[in-house]
C-alpha positions as CSV (number, residue, x, y, z in Angstrom):
1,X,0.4,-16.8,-21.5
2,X,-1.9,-18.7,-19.3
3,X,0.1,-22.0,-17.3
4,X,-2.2,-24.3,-15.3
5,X,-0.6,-26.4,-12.6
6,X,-1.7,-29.5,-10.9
7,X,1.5,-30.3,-8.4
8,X,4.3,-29.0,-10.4
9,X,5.9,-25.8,-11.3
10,X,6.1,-23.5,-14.4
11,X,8.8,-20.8,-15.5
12,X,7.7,-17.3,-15.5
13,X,8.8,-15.2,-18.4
14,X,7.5,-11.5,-18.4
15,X,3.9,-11.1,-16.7
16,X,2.8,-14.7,-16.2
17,X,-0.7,-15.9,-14.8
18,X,0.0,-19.0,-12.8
19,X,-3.3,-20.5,-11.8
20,X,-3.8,-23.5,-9.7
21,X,-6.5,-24.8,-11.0
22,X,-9.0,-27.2,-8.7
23,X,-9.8,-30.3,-9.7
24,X,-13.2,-31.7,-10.7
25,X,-14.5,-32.3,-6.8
26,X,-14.2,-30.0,-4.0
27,X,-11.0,-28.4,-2.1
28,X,-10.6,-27.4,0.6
29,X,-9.0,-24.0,-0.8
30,X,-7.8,-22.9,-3.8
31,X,-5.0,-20.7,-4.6
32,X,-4.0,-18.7,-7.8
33,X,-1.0,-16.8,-8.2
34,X,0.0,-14.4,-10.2
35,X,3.7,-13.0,-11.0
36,X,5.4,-10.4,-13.2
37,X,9.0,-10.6,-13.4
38,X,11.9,-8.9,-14.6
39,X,15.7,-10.0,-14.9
40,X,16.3,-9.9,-11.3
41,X,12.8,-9.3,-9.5
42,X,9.2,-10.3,-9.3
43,X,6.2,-9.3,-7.5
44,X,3.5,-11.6,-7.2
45,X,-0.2,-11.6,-6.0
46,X,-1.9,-14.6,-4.2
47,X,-5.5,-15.2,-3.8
48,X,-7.2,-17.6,-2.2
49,X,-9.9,-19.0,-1.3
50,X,-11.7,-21.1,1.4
51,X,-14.0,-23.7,0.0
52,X,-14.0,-25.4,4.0
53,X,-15.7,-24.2,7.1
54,X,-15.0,-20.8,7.8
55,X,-11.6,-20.0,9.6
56,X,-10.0,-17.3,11.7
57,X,-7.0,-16.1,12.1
58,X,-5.8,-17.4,8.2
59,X,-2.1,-18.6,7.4
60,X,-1.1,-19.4,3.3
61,X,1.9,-21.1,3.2
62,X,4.2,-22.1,0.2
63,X,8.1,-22.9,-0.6
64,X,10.1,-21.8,-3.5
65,X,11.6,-24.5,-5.6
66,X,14.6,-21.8,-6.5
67,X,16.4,-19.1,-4.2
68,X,13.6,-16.6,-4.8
69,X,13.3,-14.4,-1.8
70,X,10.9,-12.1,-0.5
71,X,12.0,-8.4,0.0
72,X,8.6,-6.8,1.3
73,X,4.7,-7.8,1.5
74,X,1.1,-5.6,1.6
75,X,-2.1,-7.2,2.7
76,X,-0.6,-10.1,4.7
77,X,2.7,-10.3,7.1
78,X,4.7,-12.5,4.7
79,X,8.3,-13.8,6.2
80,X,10.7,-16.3,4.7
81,X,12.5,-18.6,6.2
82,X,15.2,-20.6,4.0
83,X,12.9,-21.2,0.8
84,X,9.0,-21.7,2.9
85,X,7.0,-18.7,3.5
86,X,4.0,-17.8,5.3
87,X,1.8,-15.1,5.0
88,X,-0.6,-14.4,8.2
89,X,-4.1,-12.2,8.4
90,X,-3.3,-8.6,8.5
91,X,-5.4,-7.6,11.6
92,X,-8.4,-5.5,9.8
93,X,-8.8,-8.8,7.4
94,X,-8.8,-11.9,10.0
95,X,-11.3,-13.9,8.7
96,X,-12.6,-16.0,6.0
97,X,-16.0,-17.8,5.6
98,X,-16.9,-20.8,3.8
99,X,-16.2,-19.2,-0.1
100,X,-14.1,-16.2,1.0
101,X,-11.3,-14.7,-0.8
102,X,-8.6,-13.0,0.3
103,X,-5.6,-11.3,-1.6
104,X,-2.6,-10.6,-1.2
105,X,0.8,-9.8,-2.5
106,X,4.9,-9.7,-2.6
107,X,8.0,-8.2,-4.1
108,X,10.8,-10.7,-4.2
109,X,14.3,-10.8,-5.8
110,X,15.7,-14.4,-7.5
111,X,18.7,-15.3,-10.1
112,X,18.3,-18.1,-12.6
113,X,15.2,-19.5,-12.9
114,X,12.1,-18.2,-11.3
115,X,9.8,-21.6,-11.0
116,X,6.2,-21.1,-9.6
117,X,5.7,-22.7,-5.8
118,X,4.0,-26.0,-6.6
119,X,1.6,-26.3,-3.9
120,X,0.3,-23.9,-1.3
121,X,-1.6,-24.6,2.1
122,X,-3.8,-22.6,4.2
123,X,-3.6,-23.1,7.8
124,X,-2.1,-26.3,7.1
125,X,-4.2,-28.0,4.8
126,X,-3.0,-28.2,1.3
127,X,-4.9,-26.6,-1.5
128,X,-6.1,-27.5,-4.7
129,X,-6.8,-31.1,-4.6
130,X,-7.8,-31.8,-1.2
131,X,-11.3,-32.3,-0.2
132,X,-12.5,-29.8,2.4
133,X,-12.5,-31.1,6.4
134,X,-15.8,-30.3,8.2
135,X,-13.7,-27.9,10.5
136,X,-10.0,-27.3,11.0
137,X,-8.3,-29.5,13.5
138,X,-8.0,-27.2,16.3
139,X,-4.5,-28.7,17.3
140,X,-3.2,-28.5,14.1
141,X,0.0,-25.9,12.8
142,X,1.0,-24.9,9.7
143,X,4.3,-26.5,8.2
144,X,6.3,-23.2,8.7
145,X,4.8,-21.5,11.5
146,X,7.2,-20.2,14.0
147,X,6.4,-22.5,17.5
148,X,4.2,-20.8,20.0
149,X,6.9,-20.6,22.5
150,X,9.4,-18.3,19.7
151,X,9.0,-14.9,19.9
152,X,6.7,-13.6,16.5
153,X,8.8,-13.0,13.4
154,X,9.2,-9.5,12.1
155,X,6.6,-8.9,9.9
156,X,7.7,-8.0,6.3
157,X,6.5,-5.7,4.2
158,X,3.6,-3.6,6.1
159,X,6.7,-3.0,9.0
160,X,6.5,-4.2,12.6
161,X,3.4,-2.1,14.2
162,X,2.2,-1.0,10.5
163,X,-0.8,-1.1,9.6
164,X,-1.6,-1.6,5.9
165,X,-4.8,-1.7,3.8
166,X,-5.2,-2.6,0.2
167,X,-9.3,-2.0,-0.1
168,X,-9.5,-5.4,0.3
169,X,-13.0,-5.2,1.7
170,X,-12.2,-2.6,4.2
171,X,-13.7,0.0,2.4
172,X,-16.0,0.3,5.7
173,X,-12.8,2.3,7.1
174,X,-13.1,4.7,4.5
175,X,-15.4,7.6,4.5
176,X,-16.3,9.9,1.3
177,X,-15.2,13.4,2.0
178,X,-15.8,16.5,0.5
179,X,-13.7,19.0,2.9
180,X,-14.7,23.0,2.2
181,X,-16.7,22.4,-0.8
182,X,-17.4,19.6,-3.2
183,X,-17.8,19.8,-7.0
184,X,-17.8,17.3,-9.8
185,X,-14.6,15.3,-8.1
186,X,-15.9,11.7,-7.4
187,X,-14.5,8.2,-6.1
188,X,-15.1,4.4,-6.6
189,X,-13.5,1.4,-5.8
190,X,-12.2,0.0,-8.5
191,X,-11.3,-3.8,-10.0
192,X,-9.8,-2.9,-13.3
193,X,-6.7,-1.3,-12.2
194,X,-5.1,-2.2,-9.1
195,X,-1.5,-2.8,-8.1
196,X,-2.2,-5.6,-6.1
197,X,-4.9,-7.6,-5.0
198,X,-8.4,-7.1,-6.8
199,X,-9.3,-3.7,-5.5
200,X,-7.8,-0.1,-5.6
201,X,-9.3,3.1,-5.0
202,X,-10.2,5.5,-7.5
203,X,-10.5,9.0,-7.7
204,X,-11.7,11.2,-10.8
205,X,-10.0,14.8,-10.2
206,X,-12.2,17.4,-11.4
207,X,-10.4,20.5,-12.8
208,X,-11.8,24.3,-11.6
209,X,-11.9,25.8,-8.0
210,X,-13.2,24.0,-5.4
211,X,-13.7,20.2,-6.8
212,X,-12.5,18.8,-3.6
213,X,-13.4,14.9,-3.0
214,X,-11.2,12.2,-0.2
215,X,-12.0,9.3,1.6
216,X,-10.8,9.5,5.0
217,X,-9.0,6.9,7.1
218,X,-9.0,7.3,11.0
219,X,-8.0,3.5,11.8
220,X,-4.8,3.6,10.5
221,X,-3.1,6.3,12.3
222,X,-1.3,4.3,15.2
223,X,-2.7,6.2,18.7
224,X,0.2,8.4,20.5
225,X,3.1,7.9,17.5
226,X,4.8,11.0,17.6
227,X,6.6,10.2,14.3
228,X,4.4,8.7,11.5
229,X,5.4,7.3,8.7
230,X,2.8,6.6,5.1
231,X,3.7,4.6,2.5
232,X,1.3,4.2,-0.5
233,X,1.2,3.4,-4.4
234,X,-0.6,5.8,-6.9
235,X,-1.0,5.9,-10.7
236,X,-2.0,9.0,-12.4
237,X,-2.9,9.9,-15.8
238,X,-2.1,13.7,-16.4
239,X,1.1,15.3,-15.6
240,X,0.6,17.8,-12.0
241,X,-0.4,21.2,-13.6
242,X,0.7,24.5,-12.8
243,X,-2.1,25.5,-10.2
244,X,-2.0,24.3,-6.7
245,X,-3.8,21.1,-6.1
246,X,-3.7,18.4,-3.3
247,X,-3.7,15.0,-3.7
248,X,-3.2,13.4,0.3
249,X,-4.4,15.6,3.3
250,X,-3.9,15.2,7.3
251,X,-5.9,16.9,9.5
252,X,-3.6,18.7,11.9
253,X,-5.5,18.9,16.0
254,X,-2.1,21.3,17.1
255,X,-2.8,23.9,13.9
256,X,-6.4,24.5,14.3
257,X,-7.8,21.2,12.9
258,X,-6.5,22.4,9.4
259,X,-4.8,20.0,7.2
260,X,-1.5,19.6,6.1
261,X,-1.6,18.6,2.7
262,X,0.3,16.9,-0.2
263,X,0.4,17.6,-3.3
264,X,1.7,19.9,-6.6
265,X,2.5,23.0,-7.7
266,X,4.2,24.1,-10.6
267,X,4.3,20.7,-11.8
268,X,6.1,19.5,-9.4
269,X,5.5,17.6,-5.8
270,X,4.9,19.8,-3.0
271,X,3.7,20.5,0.7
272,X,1.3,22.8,2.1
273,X,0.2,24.1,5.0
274,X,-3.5,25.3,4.7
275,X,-3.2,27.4,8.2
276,X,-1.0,30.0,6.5
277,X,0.0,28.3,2.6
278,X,3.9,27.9,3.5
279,X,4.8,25.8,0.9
280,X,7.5,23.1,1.0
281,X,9.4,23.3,-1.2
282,X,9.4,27.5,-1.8
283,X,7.9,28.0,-4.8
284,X,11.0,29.6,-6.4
285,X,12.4,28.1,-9.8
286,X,15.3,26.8,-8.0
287,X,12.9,25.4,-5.5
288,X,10.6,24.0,-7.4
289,X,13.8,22.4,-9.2
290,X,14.2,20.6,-6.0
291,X,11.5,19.0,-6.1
292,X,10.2,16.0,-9.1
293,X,7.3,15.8,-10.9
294,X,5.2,12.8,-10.6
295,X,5.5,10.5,-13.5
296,X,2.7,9.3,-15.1
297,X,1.0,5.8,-16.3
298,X,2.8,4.2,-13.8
299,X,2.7,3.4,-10.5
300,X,4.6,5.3,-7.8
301,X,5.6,4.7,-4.4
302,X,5.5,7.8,-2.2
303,X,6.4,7.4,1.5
304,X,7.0,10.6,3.8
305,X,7.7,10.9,7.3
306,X,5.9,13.9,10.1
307,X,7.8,13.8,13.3
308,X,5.6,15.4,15.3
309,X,8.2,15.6,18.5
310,X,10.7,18.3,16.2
311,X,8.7,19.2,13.1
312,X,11.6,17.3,10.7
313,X,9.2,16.1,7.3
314,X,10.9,13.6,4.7
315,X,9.2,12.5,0.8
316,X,10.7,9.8,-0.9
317,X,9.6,9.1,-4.6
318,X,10.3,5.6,-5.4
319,X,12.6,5.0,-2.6
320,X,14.6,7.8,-3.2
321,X,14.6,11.0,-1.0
322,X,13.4,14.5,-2.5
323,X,15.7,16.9,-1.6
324,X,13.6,19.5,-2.1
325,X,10.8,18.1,0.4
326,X,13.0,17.8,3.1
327,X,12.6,19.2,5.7
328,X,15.0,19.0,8.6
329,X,14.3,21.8,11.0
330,X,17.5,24.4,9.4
331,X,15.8,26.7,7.5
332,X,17.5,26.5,3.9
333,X,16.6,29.5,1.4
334,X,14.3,27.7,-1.4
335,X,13.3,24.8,0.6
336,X,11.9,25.0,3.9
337,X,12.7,28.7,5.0
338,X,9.0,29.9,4.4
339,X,7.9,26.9,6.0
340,X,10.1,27.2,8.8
341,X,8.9,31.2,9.8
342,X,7.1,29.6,13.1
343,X,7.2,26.7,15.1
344,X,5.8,23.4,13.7
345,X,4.9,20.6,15.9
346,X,2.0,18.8,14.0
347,X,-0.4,15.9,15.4
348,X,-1.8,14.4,13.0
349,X,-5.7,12.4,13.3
350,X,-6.6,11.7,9.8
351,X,-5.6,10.2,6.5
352,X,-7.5,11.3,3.1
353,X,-6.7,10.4,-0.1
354,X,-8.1,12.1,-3.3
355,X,-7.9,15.4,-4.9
356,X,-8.0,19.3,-4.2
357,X,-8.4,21.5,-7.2
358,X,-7.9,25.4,-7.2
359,X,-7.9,26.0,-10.3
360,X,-6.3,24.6,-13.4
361,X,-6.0,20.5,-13.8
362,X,-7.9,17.6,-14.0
363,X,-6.9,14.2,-13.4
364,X,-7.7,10.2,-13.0
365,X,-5.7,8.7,-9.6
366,X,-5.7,4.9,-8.5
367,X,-4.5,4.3,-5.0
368,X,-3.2,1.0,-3.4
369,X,-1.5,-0.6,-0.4
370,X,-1.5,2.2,1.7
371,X,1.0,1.4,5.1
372,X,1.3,3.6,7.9
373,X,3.5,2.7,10.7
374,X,6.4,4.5,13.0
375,X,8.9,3.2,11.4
376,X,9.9,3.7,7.4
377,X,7.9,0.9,5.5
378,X,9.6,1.4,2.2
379,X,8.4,-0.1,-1.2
């Protein structure tokens, strides 16, 4: 169901496409908005564009006509206060030019009715019916900015000191990778399939030894953390096979520049050490029973934390922890006693994203609004 609005709102029932559509002469930005709710919950993703002179440093702002209210955000800093919100630049995104887009998203909770915002602004001047200025009014604030002289709000959603990238045209900060060996394993970024925003990264998992393909992230790693903490969204296709394979590797500079890697074994979620293959969990049946598969033709959230300081690891899958990818320094029999057998103090330098065959499995991944911070960013 398609609803076009001018200056009023629309109820969204299921997946809704809520475009504000532009009228007949030129705006100065347009704005389309797109929601899929459920009984309680939505998320929604904005996009929008700048038909004005080209502006830096971009604010979208909007305010709910219900009690809708925003849980977390990826691609922009987006913070509520009472029903207006406002959604700044992320840092590696600052910038749009005359015709630029930008995208972004949300997850936000309501009761009752979930109406559409009815108008939207960007950096104060409203969207969708107003002519473009010939330059932004360098004195002028958005409705519900915080004033320069209040401290800056927490940002939702990517964390405060996250960094978060959707391959929103920051695929520059990406780099293909083919560690070891490469075989038929190949990426793209793709516009089909995303979980927000226009753009996720895809990655076609060869099966057989040695089909190893990433793209590797070095900005996002904040400098000096001792504890990091990733967050990102993936969809898969085929359920993880019995052979080892990786799926998210980190190159380790205190174990010999070899990685620590994520992935499965067993069919199940699993950690790996590539400096001497301790596993996490052990690969025991009531190990691997510790540990979950990851479902398929959906998208997941996986976060996990690397405390670099004492060596503790945590996986979350979906925002719940994995028991048996915990690891909390105590070596426990079937979890982390193989991984424990020395002393592990990792600093990590990289981020790839993609997939490690060694043997057995093929498989089609997308991957979206990756977050890494020093703090838990959740889902």
């Amino acid at each position: 169901m398609l609803i076009k609005l001018a200056a009023a709102g629309a109820l969204l029932i299921g997946a809704v496409l809520v475009a504000v559509t532009p009228a007949a002469a030129a705006t100065a930005c347009d704005v389309t908005y797109t929601a899929n709710q459920w009984s309680t919950g939505f998320t929604a993703d904005v996009k929008v564009t700048n038909n004005g002179a080209p502006v830096s440093g971009w604010v979208v702002t909007w305010s709910f006509p219900g009690n809708q209210q925003v849980s977390n955000g990826w691609n922009a800093q987006v913070t509520q206060s009472g029903s207006a919100v406002t959604a700044t630049a992320p840092s590696y995104n600052p910038s749009l030019g005359t015709g630029a887009s930008a995208s972004f998203g949300f997850q936000a909770s309501y009761s009752g009715t979930n109406t559409a915002p009815a108008t939207f602004a960007l950096n104060g001047v409203r969207c969708n019916g107003e002519a473009p200025p010939t330059s932004v009014p360098p004195t002028s604030v958005p409705p519900t900015s915080v004033p320069p002289t209040s401290p800056p709000p927490t940002p939702v959603g990517c964390g405060a000191g996250a960094r978060c990238d959707g391959f929103e045209g920051t695929q520059a900060d990406w780099t293909v990778t083919t560690p070891d060996c490469s075989g038929a394993g190949k990426t793209a970024y793709d516009t089909a399939v995303t979980h927000s925003g226009s753009t996720s990264l895809r990655v076609d998992g060869a099966a057989g030894y040695c089909n190893h393909v990433f793209v590797r992230n070095t900005a996002l790693l904040p400098a000096g953390a001792s504890a990091l903490f990733v967050r990102y969204w993936v969809r898969h296709t085929t359920a993880l096979p019995a052979s080892h394979i990786t799926m998210v590797a980190l190159r380790d500079v205190n174990d010999g520049n070899r990685d620590l890697r994520f992935g499965g074994q067993n069919g199940a979620l699993q950690w790996n050490r590539a400096s001497d293959d301790a596993t996490l969990p052990e690969q025991s049946p009531a190990g691997v029973a510790l540990s979950a598969p990851l479902p398929v033709g959906q998208w997941n959230c996986v976060e996990f934390k690397v405390d670099g300081s004492n060596g503790t690891m945590e996986t979350w899958l979906n925002g719940t922890s994995v028991p048996g990818l915990l690891q909390d320094g105590v070596p426990t029999h079937d979890i982390d006693g193989q991984w424990l057998n020395r002393t592990y103090r990792p600093a990590l330098s990289d981020l790839k994203l993609g997939w490690e065959s060694y043997g057995e499995g093929a498989d089609a991944l997308w991957y979206d609004d990756v977050a890494v911070g020093t703090a838990r960013v959740g889902c």
